[in-house]
C-alpha positions in Angstrom: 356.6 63.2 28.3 354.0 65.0 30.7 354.7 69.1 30.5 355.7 70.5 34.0 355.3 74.2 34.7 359.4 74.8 34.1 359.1 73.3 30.5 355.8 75.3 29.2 356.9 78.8 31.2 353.9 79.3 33.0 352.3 78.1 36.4 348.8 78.9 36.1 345.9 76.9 36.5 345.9 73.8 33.4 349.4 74.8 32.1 350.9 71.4 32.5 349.7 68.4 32.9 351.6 66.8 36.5 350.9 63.8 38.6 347.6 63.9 40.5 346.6 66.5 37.8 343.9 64.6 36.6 342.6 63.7 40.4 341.8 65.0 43.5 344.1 62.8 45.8 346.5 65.8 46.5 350.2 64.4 47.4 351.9 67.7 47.9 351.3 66.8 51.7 352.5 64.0 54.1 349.6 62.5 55.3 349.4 60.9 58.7 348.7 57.6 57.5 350.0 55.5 54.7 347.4 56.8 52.4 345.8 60.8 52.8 342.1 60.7 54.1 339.5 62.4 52.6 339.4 64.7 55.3 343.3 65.2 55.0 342.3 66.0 51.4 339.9 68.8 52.1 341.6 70.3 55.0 345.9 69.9 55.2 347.6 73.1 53.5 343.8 74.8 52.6 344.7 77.8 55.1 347.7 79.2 53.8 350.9 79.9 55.1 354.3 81.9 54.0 356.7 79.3 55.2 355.6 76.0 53.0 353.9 77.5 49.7 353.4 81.5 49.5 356.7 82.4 47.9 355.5 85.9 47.8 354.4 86.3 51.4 351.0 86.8 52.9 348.3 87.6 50.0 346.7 89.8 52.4 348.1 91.8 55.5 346.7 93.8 57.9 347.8 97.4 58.7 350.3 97.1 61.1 352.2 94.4 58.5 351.0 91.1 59.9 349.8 88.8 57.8 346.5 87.3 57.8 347.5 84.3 60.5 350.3 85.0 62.7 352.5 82.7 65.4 352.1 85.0 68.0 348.1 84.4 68.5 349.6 82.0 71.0 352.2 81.9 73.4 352.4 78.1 73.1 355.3 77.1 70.0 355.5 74.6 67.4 358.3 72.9 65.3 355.3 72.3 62.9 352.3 73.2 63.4 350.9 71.5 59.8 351.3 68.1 62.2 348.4 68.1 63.9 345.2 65.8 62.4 342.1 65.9 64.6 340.9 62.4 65.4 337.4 62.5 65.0 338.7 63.8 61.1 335.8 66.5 61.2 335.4 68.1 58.2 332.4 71.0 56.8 330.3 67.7 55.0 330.2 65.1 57.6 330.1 67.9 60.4 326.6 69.3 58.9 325.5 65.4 58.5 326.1 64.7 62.3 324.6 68.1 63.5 321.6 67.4 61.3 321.3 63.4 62.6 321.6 64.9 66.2 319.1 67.8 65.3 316.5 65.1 64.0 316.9 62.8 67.1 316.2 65.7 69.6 313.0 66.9 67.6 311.8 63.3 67.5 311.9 62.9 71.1 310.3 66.4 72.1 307.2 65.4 70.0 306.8 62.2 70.9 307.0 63.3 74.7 304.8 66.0 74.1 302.3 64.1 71.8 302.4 61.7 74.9 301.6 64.2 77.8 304.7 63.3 79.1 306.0 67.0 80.9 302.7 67.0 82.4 304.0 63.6 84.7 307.4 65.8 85.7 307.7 66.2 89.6 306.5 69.2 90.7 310.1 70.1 92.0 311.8 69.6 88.9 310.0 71.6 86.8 311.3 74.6 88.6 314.6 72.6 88.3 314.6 72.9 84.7 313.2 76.1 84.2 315.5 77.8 86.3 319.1 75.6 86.4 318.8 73.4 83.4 317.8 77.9 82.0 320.7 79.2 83.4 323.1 76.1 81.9 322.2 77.3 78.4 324.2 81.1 78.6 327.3 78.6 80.2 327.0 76.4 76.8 326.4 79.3 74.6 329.4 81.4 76.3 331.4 78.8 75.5 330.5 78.1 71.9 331.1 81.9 71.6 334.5 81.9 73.1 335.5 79.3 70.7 333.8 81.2 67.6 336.4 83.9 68.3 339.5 81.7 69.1 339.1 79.6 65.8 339.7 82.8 63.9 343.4 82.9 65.5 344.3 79.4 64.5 347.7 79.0 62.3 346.6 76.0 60.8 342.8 74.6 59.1 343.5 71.7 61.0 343.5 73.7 64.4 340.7 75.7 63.0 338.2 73.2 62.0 338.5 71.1 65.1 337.7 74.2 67.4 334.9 75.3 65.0 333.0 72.4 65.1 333.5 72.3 69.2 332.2 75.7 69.3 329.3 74.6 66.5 328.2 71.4 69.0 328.0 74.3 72.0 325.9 76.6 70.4 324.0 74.0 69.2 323.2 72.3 72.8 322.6 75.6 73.4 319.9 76.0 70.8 318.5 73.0 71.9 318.1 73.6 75.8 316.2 76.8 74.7 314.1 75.5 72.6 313.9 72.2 74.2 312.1 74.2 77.9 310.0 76.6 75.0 308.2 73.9 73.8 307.3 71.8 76.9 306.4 75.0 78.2 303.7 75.2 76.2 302.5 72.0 78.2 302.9 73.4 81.6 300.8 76.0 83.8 302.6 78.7 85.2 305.8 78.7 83.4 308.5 81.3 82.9 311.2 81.4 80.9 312.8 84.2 82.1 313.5 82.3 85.3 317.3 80.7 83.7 319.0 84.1 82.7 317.8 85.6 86.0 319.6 82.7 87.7 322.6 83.2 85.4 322.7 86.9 86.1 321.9 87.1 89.8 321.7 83.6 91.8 324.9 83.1 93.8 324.8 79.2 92.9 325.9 80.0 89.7 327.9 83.3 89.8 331.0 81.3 90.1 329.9 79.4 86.5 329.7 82.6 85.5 333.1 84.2 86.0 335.0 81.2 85.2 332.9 80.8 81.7 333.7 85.0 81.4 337.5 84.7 82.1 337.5 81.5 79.0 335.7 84.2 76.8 337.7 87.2 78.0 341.5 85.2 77.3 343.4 86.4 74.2 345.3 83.2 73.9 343.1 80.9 71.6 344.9 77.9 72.8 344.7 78.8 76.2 340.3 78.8 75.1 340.7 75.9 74.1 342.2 74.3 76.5 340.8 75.7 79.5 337.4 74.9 77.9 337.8 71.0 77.4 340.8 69.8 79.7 339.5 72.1 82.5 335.8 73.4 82.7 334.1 70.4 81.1 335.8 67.6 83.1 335.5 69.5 86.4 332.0 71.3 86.0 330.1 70.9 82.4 330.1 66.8 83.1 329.3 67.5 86.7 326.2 69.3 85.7 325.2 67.7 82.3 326.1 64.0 83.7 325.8 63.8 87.3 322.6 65.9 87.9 320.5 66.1 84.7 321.5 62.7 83.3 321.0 60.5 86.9 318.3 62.5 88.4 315.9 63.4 86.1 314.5 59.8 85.7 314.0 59.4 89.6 311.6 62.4 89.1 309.8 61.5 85.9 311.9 62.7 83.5 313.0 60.7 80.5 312.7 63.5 78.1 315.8 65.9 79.6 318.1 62.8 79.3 317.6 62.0 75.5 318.4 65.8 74.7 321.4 66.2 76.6 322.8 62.7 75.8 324.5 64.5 73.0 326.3 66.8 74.4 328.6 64.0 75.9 329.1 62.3 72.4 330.4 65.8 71.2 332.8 66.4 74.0 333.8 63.2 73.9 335.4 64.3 69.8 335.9 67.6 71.3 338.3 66.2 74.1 340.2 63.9 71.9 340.9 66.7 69.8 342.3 68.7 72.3 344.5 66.0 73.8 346.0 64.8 70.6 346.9 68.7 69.7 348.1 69.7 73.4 350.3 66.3 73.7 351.6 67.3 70.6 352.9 70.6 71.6 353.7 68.8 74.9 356.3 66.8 73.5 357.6 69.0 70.9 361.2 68.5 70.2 362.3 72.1 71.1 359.1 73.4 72.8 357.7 70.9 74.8 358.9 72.3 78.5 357.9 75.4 77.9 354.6 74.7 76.4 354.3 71.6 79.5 355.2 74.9 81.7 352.5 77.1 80.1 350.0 74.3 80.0 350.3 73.9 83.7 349.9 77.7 84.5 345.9 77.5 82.8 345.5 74.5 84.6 346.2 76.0 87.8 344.2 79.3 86.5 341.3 77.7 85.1 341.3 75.3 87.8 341.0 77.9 90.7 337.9 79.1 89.2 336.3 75.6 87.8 336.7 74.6 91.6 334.9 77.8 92.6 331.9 77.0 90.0 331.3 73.4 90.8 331.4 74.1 94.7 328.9 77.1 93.7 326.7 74.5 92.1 326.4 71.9 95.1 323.0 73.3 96.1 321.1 72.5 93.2 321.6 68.6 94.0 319.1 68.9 97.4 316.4 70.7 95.2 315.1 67.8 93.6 312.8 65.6 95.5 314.1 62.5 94.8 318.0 62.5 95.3 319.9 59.2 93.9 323.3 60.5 93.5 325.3 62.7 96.1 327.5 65.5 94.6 330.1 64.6 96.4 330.2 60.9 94.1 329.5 63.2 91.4 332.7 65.3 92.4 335.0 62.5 93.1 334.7 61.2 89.9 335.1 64.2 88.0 338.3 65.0 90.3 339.5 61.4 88.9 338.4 62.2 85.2 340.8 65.2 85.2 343.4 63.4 86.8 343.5 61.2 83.9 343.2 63.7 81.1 346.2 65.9 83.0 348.3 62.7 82.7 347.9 61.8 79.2 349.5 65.3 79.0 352.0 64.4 81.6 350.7 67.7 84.2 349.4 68.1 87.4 346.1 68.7 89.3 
């Protein structure tokens, strides 16, 4: 008969031999499906928590007495907050794998452009474009990343953390790559200046708006609220406005196949990003005992975060009459992502 930790007297590490002992397929967890995943495996139960396994309380506490992960890092509730499984099932391995593949695609293009004398075909017009607005869209990308670097921390779960790590890893990684994406075909180019983006992000009205709604995400103290402002707010209403209906439909009408291939995977990532928010927010949506007040607090950052998003994407209007060839209006560009939003609010059953 197999030992159990009651029989030998001792619950340490190899004291008894139990089921699953001798694999790693974990069972002391209900997995979503009828079998655990592997990221299930690696990720359900690995952050700890007081109320399901610690029978002695937090291992470590800060000063005031908390313990390392607290409730109240929200004001949105949970019956269970262990429920939530991210769908794109994102775990350390196969998020380094996808960031590398992505990496590897973006270099490839650069040098085969550049090996091809292609920035040196760009209109005239658009080269200022980029240096200055696709510049200044780099500090939006990277205050983002950073607001979610700091609201990941506050997660009660792993399952909530990992899903907003890798959404702030993809931001910071777009931002890497604009950056160094406008260095090197600025090597190719007379006259260019790479200070010309942060002096737009600092000082040009266009983008001032951008600014303070991107600096209110970063300046909240709810990590949910982060979250969700970040991918069921700004993106729909101004980061696929910018990334998608200027630098993705007008760069080819003036030469440009290069800006395209870089950006393109920035909408694969919020794309994950965005399923991942809606599967945890309908979750807390339609909790048994918490879902009105969440649905309530949910539709206070939309209206919030919606104020200012408003206020950035009407800021950013101008830049579509800089370019000289024009084949998409911003006000096709807005429509659709007014109807975009309207969809994402109502898989969450709120309003606009």
């Amino acid at each position: 008969m197999p030992a159990t930790s009651s029989s030998v007297g001792s619950g340490a590490a190899g004291a008894a031999i139990f089921a699953d002992s001798d694999s790693r397929k974990y069972r002391y967890f209900d997995p979503k499906g009828q079998r655990a995943t592997h990221y299930e495996d690696m990720t359900v139960d690995v952050q700890p928590d007081p109320e399901r396994y610690l029978i002695q309380d937090w291992i470590i506490s800060f000063a005031d007495g908390k313990g390392a992960y607290v409730k109240q890092n929200t004001a949105a509730q949970s019956s269970n907050w262990h429920a939530f499984r991210a769908p794109d099932q994102e775990w350390e391995r196969t998020h380094y794998q996808r960031q590398s593949k992505i990496e590897t695609m973006v270099q490839s293009v650069i040098n085969n452009a550049r090996k091809s004398g292609t920035p040196k075909t760009f209109d005239k017009a658009w080269v200022k474009i980029l240096q200055t607005q696709l510049g200044a869209w780099k500090h939006a990308e990277f205050g983002l990343g950073t607001s979610l670097m700091q609201a990941q921390r506050y997660g009660y779960t792993q399952m909530i953390n990992n899903a907003t790590l890798t959404n702030s890893s993809y931001k910071l990684r777009l931002a890497q790559d604009i950056t160094l994406y406008l260095a090197e075909i600025g090597m190719d180019l007379p006259d260019w200046d790479d200070e010309l983006g942060k002096k737009a992000w600092l000082e040009d009205k266009n983008w001032q708006g951008t600014r303070e709604a991107v600096e209110t995400i970063m300046g909240a103290t709810d990590y949910l609220e982060q979250y969700f402002a970040i991918n069921i707010v700004f993106e729909p209403l101004v980061g696929e406005v910018f990334r998608s209906g200027f630098l993705m439909q007008i760069a080819a009408a003036n030469h440009d196949f290069i800006t395209p291939a870089v950006i393109s995977a920035a909408e694969a990532d919020y794309e994950r990003n965005l399923a991942n928010t809606i599967d945890l927010m309908h979750l807390l949506a339609n909790d048994e005992k918490h879902g009105a007040a969440n649905k309530k607090l949910f539709q206070g950052w939309v209206k919030k975060h919606g104020a200012l998003a408003d206020k950035a994407a009407a800021g950013l209007q101008p830049i579509w009459s800089m370019p000289h060839s024009k084949p998409v209006a911003f006000t096709d560009v807005r429509a659709k992502s007014e109807e975009r939003i309207g969809q994402i609010l109502g898989e969450l059953g709120l309003k606009r």
